[in-house]
DRENMI-78863 format. One line per 8 residues: number of its first residue (from 1); their letters; for each residue x negated, y negated, z of N, C-alpha, C, O. Coordinates in Angstrom, 3 decimals. Example, Ala and Ser with C-alpha at 12.3 -4.5 7.8 and 13.67 -1.06 7.14 Angstrom:
% residues 2
1> AS> -13.190 5.690 7.800 -12.300 4.500 7.800 -13.200 3.300 7.800 -14.236 3.319 8.465 | -12.850 2.250 7.080 -13.670 1.060 7.140 -12.900 -0.030 7.870 -13.409 -1.138 8.039
END
This chain:
% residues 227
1> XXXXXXXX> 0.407 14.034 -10.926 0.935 14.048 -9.572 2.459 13.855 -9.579 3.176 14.410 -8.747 | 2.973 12.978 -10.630 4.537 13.162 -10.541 5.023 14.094 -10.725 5.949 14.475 -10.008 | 4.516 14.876 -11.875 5.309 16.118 -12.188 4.793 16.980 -11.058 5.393 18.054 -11.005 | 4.003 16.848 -10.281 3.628 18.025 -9.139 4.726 17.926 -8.377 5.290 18.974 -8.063 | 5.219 16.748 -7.955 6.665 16.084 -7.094 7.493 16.758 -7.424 8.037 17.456 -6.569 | 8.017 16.836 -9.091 9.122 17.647 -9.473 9.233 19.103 -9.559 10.225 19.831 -9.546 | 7.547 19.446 -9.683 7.703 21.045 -9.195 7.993 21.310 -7.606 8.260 22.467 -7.283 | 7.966 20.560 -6.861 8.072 20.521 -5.206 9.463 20.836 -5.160 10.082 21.860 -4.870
9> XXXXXXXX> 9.907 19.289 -5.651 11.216 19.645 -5.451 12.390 20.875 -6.074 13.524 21.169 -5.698 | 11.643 21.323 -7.022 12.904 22.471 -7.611 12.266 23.764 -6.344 13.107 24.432 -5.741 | 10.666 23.997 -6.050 10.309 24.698 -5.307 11.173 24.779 -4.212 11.614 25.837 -3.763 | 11.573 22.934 -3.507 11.842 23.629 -2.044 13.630 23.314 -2.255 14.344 22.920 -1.333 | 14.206 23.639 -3.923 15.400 23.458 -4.251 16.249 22.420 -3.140 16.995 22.785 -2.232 | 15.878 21.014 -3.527 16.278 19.659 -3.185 17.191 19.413 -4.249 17.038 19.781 -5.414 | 18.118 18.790 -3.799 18.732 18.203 -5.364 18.253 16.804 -5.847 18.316 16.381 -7.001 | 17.634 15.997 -4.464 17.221 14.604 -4.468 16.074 14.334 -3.016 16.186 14.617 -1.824
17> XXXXXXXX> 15.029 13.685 -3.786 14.211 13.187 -2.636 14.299 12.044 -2.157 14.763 11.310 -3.029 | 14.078 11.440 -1.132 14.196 10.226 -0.478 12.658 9.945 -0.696 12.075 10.922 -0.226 | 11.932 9.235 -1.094 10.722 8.880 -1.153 10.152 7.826 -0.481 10.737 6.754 -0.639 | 9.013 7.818 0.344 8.572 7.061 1.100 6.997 6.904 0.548 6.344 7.907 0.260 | 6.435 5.510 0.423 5.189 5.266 -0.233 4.764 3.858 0.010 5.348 2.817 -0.292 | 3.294 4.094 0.794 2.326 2.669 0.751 1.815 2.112 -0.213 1.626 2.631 -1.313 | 1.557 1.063 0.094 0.482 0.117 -0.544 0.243 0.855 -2.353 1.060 0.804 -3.272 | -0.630 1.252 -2.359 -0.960 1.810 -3.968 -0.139 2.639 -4.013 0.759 2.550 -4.850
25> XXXXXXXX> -0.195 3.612 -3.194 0.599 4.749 -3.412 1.685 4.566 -4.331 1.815 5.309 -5.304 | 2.693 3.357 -4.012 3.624 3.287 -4.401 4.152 3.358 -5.911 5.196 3.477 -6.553 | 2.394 3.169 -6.116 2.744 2.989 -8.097 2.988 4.490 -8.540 3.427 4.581 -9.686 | 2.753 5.951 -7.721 2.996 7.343 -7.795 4.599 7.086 -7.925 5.071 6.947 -9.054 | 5.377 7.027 -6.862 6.717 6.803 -6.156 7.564 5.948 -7.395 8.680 6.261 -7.809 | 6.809 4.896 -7.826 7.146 4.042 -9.133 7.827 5.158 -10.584 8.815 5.392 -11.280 | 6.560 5.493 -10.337 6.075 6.484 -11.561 7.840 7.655 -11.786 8.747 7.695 -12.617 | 7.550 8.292 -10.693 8.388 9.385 -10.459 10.073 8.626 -10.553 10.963 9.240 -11.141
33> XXXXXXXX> 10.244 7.767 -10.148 11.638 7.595 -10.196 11.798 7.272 -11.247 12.961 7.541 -11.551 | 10.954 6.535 -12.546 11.126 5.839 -13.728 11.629 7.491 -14.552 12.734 7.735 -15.035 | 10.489 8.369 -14.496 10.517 9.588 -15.149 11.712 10.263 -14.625 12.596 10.454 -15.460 | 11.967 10.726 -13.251 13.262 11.779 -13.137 14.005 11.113 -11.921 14.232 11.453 -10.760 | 14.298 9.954 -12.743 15.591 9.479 -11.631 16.572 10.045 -11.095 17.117 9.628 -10.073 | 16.902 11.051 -11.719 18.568 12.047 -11.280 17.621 12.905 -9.763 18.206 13.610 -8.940 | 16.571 12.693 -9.740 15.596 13.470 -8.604 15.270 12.584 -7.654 14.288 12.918 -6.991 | 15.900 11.301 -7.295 15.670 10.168 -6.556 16.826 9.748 -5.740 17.632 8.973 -6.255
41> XXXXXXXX> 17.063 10.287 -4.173 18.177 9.763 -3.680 17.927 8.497 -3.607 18.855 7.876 -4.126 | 16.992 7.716 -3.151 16.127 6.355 -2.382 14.813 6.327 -2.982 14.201 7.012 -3.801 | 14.596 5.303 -2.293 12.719 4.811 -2.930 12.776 3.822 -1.404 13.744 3.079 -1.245 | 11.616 3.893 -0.280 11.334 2.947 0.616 9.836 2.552 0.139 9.164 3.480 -0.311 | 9.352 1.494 0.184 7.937 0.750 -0.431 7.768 0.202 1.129 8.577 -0.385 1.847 | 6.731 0.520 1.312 6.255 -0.179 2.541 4.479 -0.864 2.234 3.461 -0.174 2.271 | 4.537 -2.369 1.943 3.614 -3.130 1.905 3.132 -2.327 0.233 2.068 -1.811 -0.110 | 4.324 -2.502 -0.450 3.581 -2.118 -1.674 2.732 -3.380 -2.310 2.384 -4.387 -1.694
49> XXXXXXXX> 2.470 -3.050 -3.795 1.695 -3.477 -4.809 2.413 -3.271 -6.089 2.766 -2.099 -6.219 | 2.756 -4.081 -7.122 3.476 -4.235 -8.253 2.790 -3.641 -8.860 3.281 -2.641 -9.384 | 1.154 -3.968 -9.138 0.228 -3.405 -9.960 -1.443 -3.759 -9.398 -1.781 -4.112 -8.268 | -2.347 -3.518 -10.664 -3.604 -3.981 -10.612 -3.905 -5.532 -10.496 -4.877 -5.942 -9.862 | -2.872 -6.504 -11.250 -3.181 -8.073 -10.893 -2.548 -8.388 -9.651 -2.621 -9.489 -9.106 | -1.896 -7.347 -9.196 -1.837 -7.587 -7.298 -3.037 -7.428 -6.709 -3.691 -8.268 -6.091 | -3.363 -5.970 -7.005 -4.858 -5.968 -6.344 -5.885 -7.145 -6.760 -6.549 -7.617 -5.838 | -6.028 -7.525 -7.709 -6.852 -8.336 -7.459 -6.757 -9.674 -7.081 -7.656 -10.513 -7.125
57> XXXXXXXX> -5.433 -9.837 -6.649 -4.629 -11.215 -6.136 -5.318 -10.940 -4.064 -5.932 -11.708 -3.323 | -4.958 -9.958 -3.917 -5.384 -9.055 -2.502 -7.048 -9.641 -2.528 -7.342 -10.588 -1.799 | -7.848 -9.148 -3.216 -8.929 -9.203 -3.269 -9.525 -10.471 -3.282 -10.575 -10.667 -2.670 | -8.883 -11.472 -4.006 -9.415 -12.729 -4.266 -9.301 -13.432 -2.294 -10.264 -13.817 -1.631 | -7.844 -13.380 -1.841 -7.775 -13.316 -0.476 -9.202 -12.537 0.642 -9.722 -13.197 1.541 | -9.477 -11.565 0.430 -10.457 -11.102 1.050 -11.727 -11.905 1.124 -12.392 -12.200 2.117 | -11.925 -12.203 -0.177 -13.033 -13.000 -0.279 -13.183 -14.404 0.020 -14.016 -15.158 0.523 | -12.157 -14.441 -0.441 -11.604 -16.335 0.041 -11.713 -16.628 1.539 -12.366 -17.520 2.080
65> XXXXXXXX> -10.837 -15.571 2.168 -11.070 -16.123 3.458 -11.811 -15.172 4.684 -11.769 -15.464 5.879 | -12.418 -14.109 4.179 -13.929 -14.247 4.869 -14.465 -15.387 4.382 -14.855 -16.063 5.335 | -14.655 -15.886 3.414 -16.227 -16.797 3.354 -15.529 -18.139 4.208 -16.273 -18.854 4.879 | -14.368 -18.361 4.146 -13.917 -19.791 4.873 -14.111 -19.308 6.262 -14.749 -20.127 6.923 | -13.788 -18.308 6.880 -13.939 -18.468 8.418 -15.109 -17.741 8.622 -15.495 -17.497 9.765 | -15.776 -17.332 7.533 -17.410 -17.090 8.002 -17.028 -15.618 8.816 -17.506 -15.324 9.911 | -16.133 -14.822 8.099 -16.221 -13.550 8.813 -16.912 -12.522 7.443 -16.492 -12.082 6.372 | -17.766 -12.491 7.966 -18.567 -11.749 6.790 -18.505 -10.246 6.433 -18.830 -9.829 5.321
73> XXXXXXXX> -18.099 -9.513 7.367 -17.428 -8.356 7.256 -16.377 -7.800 6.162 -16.365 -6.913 5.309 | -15.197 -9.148 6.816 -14.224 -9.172 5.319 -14.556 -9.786 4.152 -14.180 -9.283 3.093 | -15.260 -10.888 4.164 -15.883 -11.177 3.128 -16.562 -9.736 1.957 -16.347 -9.547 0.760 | -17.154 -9.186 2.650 -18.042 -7.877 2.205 -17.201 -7.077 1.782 -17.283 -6.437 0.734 | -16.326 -7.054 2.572 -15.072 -5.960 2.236 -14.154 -6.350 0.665 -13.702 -5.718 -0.290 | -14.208 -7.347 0.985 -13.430 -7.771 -0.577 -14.179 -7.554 -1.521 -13.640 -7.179 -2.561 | -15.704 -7.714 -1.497 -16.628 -7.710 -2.886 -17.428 -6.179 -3.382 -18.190 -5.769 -4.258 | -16.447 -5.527 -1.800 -16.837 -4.194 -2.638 -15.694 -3.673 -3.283 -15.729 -2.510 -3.686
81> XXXXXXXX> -14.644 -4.397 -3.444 -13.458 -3.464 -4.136 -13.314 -3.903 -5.550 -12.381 -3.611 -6.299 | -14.487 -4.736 -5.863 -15.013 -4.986 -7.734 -16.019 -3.894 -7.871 -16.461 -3.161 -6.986 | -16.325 -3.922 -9.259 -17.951 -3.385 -9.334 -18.061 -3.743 -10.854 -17.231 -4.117 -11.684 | -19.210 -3.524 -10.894 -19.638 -3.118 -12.949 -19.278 -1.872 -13.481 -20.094 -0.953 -13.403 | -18.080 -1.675 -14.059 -18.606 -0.139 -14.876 -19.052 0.197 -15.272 -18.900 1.392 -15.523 | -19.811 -0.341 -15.618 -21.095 0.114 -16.630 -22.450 0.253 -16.032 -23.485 0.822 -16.379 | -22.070 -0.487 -14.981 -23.813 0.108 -14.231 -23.684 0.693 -12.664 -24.619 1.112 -11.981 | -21.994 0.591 -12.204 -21.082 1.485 -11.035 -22.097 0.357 -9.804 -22.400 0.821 -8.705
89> XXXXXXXX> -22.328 -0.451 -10.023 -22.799 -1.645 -9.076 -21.580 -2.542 -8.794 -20.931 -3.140 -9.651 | -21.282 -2.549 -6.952 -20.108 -2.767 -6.469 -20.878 -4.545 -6.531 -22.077 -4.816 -6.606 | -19.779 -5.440 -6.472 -20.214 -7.006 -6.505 -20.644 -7.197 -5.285 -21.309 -8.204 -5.042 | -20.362 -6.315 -4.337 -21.116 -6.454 -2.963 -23.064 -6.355 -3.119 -23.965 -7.105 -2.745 | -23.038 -5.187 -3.772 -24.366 -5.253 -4.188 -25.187 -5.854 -4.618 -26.390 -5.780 -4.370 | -24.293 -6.962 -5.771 -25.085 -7.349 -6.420 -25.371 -8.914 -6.063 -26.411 -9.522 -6.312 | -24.223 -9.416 -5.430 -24.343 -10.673 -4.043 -25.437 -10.319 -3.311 -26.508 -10.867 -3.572 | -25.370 -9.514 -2.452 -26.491 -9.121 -2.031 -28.426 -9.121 -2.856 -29.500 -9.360 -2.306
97> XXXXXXXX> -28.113 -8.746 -4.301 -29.108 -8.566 -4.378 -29.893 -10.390 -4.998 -31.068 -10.755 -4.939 | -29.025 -10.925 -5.378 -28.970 -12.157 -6.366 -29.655 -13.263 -5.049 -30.672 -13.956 -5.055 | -28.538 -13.038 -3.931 -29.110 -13.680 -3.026 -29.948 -13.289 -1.798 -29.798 -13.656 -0.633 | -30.957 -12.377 -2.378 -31.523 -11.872 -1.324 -31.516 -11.412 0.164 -32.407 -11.553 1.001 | -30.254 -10.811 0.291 -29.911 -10.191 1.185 -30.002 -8.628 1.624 -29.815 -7.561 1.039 | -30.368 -9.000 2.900 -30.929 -7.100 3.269 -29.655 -6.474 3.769 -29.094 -7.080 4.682 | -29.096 -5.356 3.324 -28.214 -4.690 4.043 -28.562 -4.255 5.568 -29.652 -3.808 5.925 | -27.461 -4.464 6.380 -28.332 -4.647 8.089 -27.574 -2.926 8.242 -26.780 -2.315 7.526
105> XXXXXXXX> -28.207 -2.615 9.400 -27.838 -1.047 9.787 -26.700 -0.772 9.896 -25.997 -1.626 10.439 | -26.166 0.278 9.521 -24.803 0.384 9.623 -23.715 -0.241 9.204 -22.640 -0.070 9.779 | -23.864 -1.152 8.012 -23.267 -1.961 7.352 -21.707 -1.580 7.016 -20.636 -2.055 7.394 | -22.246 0.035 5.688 -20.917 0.412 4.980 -20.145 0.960 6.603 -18.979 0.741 6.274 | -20.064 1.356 7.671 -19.182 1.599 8.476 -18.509 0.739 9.283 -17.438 1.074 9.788 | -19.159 -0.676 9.531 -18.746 -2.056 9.960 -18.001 -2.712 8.969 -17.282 -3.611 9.406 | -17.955 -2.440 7.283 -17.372 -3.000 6.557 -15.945 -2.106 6.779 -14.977 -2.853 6.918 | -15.626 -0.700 6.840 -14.878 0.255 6.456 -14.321 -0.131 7.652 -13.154 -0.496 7.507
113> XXXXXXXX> -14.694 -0.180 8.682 -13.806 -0.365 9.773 -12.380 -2.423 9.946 -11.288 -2.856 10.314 | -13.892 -2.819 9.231 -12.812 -4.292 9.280 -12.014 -4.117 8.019 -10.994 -4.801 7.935 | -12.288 -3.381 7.110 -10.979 -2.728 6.448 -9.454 -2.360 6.902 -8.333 -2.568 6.438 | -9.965 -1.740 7.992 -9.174 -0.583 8.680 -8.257 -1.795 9.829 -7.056 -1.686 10.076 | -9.041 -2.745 10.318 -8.645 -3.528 11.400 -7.566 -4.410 10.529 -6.523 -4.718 11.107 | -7.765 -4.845 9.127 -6.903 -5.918 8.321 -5.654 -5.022 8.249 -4.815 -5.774 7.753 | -5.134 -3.973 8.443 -3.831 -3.521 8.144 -2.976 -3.474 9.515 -1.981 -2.787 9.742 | -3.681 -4.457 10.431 -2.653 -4.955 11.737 -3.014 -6.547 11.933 -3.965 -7.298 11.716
121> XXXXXXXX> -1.748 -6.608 12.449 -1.368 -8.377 12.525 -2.712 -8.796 14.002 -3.715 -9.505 13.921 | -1.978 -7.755 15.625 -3.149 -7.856 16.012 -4.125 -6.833 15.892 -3.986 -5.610 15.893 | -5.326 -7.674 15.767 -6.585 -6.755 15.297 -7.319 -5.852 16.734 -8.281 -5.083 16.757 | -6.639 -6.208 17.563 -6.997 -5.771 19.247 -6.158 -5.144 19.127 -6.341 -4.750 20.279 | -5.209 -4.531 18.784 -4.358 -3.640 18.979 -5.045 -2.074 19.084 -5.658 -1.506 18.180 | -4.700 -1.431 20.757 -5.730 -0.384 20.561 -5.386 1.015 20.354 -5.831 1.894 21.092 | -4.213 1.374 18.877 -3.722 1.754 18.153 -4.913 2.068 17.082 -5.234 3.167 16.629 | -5.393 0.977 16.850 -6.589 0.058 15.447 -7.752 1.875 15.821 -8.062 2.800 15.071
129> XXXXXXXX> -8.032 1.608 17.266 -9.490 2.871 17.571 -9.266 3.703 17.872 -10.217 4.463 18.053 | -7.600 4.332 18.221 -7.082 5.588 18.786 -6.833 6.449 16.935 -7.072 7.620 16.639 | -6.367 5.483 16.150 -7.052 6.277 14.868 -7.724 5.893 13.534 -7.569 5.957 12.314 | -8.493 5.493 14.415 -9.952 5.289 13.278 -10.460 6.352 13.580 -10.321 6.942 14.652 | -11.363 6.824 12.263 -11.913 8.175 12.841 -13.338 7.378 12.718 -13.420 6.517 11.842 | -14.699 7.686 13.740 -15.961 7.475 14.130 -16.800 7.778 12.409 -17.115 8.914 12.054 | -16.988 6.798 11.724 -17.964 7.071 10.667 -18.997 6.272 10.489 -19.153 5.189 11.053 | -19.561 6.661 9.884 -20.943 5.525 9.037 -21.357 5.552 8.060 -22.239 6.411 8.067
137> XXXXXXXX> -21.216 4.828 6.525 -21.436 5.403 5.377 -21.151 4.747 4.502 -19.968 4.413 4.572 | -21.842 4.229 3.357 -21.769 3.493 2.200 -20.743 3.453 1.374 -20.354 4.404 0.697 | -20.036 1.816 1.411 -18.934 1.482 1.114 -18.957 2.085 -0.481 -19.788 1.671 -1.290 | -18.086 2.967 -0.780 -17.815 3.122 -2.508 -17.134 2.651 -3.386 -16.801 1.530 -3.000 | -16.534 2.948 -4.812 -15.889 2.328 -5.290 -15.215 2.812 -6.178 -16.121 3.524 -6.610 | -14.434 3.023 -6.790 -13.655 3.649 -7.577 -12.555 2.489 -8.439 -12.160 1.359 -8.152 | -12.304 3.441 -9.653 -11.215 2.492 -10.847 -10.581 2.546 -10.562 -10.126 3.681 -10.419 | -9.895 1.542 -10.196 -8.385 1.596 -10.113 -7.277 1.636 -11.743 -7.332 0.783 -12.629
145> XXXXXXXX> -6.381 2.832 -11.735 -5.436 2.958 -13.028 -4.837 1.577 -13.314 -4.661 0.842 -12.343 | -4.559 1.213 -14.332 -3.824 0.067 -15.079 -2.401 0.258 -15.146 -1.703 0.820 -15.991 | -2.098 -0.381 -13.980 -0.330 -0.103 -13.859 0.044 -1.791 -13.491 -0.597 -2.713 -12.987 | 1.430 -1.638 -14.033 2.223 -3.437 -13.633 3.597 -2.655 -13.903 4.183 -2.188 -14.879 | 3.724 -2.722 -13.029 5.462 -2.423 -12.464 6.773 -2.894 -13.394 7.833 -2.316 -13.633 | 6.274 -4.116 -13.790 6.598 -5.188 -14.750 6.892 -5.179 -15.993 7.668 -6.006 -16.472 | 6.365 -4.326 -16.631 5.997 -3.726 -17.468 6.454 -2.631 -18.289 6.721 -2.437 -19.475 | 6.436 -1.725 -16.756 7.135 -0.642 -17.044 8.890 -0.466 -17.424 9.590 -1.456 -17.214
153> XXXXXXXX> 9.445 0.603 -17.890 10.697 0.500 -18.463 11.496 1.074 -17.273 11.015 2.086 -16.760 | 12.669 0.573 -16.742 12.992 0.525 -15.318 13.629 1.967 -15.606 13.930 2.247 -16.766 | 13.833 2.866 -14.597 14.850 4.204 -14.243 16.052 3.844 -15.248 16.443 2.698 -15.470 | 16.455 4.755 -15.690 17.651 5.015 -16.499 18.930 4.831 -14.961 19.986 4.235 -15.174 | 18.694 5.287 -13.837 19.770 4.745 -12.827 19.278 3.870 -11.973 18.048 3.813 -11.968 | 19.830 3.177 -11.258 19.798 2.432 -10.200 19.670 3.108 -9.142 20.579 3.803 -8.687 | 18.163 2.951 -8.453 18.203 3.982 -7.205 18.193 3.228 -6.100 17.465 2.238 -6.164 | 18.910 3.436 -4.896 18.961 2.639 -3.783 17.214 2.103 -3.311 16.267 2.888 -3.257
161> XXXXXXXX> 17.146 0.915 -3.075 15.624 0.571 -3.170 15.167 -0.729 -1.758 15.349 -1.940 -1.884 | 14.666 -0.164 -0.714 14.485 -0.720 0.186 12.426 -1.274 0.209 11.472 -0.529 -0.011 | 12.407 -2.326 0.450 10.855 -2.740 0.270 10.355 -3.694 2.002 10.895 -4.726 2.400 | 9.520 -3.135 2.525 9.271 -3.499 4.065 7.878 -3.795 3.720 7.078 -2.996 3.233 | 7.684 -4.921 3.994 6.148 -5.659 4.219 5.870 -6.540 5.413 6.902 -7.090 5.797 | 4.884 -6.821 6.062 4.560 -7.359 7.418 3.814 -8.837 6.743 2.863 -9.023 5.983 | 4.742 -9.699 7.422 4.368 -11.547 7.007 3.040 -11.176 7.351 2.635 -11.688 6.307 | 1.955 -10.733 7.892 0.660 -11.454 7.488 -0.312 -10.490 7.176 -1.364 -10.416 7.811
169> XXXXXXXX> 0.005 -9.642 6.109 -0.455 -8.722 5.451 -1.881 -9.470 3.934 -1.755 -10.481 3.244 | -2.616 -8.827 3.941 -3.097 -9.832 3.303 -3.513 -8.601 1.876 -3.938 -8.731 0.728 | -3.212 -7.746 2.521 -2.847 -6.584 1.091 -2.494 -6.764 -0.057 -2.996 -6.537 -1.158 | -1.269 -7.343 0.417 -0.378 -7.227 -0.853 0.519 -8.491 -0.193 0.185 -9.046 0.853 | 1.465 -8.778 -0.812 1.948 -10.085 -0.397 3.218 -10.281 -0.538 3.763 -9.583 -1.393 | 4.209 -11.415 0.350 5.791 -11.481 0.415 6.448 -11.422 -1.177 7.280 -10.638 -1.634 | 5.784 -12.488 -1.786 6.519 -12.713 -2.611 6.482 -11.637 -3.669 7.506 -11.286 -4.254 | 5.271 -11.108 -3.913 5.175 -9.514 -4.832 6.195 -9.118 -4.144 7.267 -9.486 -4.625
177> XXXXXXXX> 6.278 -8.357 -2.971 7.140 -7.401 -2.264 8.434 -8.035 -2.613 9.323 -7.188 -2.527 | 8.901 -9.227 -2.983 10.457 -9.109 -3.120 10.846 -9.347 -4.438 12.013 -9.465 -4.812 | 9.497 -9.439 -5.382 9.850 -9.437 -6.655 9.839 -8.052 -7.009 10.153 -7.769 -8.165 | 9.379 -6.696 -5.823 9.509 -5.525 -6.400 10.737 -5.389 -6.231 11.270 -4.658 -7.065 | 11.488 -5.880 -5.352 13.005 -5.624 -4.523 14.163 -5.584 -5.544 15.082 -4.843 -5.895 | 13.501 -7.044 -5.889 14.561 -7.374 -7.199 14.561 -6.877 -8.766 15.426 -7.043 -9.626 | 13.110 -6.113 -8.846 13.073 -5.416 -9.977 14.142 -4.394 -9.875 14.952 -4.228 -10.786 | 14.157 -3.541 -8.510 15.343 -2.750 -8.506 16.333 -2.607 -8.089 16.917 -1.534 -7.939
185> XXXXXXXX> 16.855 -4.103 -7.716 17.797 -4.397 -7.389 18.139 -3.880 -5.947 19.201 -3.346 -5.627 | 17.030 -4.135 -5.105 17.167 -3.427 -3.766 17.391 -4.827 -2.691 18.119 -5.804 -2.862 | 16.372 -4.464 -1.421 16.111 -5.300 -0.225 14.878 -5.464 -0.198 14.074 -4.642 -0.639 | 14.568 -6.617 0.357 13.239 -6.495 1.151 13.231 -7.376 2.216 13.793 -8.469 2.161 | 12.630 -6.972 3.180 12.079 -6.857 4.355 11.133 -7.370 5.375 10.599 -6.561 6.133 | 10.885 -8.581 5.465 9.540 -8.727 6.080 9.676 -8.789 7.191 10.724 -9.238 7.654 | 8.384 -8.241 8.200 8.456 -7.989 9.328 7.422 -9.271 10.218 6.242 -9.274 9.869 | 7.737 -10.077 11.063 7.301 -11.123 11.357 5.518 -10.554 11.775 4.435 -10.830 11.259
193> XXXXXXXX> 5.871 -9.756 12.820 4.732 -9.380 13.503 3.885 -8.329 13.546 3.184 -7.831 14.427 | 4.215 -7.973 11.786 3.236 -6.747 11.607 2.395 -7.103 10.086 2.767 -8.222 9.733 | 1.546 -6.608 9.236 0.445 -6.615 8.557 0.639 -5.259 7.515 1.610 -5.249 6.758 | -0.084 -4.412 7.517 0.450 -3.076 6.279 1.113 -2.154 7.803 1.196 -0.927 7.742 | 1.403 -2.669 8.681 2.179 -1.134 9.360 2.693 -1.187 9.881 2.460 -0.773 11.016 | 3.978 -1.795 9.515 4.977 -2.124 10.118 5.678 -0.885 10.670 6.602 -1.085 11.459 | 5.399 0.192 10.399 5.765 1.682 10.950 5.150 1.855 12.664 5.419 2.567 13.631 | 4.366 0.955 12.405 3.504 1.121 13.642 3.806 0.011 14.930 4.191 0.250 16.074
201> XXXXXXXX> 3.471 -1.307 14.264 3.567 -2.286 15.349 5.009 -2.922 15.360 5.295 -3.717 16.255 | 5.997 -2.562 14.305 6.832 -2.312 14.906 8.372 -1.101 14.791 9.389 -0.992 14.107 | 7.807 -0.509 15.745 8.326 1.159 14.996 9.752 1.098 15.238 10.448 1.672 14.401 | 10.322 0.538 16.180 11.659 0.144 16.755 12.529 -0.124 15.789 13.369 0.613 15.275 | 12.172 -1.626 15.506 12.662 -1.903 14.129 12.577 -1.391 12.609 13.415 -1.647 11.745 | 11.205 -0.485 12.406 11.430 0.216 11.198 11.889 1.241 11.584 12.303 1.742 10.538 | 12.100 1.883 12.329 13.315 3.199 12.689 14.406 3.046 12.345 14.968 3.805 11.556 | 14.915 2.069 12.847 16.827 1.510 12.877 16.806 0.900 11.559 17.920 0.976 11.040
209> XXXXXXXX> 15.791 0.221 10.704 16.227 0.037 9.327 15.987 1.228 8.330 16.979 1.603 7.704 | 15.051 1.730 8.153 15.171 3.222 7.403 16.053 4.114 7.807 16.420 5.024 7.064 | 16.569 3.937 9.224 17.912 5.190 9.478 19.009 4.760 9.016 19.873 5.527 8.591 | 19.141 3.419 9.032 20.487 2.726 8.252 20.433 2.495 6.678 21.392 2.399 5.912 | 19.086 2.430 6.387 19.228 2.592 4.784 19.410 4.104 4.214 20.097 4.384 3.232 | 18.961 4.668 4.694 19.054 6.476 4.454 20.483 6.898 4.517 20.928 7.486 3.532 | 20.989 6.757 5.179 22.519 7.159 6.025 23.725 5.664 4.539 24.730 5.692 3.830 | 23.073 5.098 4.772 24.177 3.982 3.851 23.972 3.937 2.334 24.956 3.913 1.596
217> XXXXXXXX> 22.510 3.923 1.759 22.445 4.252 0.349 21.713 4.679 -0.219 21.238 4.295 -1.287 | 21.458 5.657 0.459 20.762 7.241 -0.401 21.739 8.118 -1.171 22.729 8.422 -0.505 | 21.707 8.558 -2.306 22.167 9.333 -2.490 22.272 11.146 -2.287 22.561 11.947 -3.177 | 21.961 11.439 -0.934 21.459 12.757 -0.296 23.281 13.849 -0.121 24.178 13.773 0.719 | 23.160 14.476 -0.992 24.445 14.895 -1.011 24.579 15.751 0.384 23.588 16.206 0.956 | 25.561 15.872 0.735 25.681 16.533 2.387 25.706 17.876 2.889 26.178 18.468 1.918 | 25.539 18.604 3.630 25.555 19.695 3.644 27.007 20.444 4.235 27.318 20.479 5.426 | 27.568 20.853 3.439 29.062 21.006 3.636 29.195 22.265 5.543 30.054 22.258 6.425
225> XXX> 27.943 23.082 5.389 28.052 24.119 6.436 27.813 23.151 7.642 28.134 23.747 8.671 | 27.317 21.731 7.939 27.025 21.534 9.056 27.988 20.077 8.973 28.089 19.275 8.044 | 28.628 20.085 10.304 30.074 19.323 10.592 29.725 18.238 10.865 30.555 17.374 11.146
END
């Protein structure tokens, strides 16, 4: 997928992309600037993830505090984002099966949805059902790649590096988000009253800071025909 990026860009003959990337995503966005930095005006991270011992820092949260406030939904939600590889049995399942529990109707779409509700601060926000799309269907699971940010060998340049996360995000977390900041010597950002979307709940303020980081230290060379 990175090198698909770099065929994009010679395709739509860019000299530099400004890159914008969520949560996981971001380890793509990671990826690409490490490999063809001279192809990187900016990098914006919004509610990223350093790596896989983030995710499961995220996850331990899910579980932790469904079971303390007895919201069992998120609880559920956290124990399906483990599984066995070897027998592709999510830990939701197998909680379930250890302690004799019946899956109630409509479960995997009540879990997927309080998924969907944790990436806003308020969960009534009726944003949350204008785009959820109407499903019902057994929570799955998939590997997540073995990446740590940390790890990795930083860009040969210094690319302007802005990082925006919402204080009560339970995704991914402040202090990751500004230890990504400082890996590249950027900013970060937290937004009091937003969760993973800060694009959303509060768009005001992420407008006027991505237009001022774009415009002040991107490297987007200018277009000499337009004044």
């Amino acid at each position: 997928m990175v090198d698909a990026f770099e065929d994009l860009r010679k395709e739509t003959k860019e000299e530099r992309f400004a890159i914008m990337a969520c949560g996981m995503n971001s380890w793509i966005a990671m990826r690409y600037a490490k490999k063809y930095p001279r192809s990187v005006a900016g990098i914006l991270l919004v509610a990223p993830l350093s790596g896989v011992k983030e995710y499961a820092r995220a996850t331990d949260r899910f579980e932790r505090q469904g079971k303390s406030k007895k919201d069992t939904e998120m609880h559920y939600f956290g124990l399906t984002r483990r599984f066995n590889s070897q027998t592709g049995e999510s830990n939701l399942d197998s909680y379930q099966r250890e302690n004799e529990i019946s899956k109630w109707e409509g479960e995997g779409g009540c879990i997927d949805r309080r998924s969907w509700s944790l990436f806003f601060q308020d969960e009534r926000d009726y944003v949350i059902s204008m785009l959820y799309p109407v499903k019902n269907h057994v929570m799955g699971s998939v590997a997540i790649p073995d990446f740590d940010l940390f790890k990795e060998q930083k860009p040969a340049l210094r690319i302007p590096t802005l990082v925006i996360t919402g204080k009560s995000s339970l995704y991914n977390s402040i202090e990751d988000s500004k230890a990504i900041a400082k890996y590249y010597r950027g900013l970060c950002l937290v937004y009091g009253y937003s969760s993973c979307m800060p694009f959303c709940e509060e768009s005001k303020r992420f407008n006027k800071d991505v237009a001022g980081f774009l415009k002040k230290f991107t490297r987007v060379k200018k277009d000499k025909s337009k004044k």
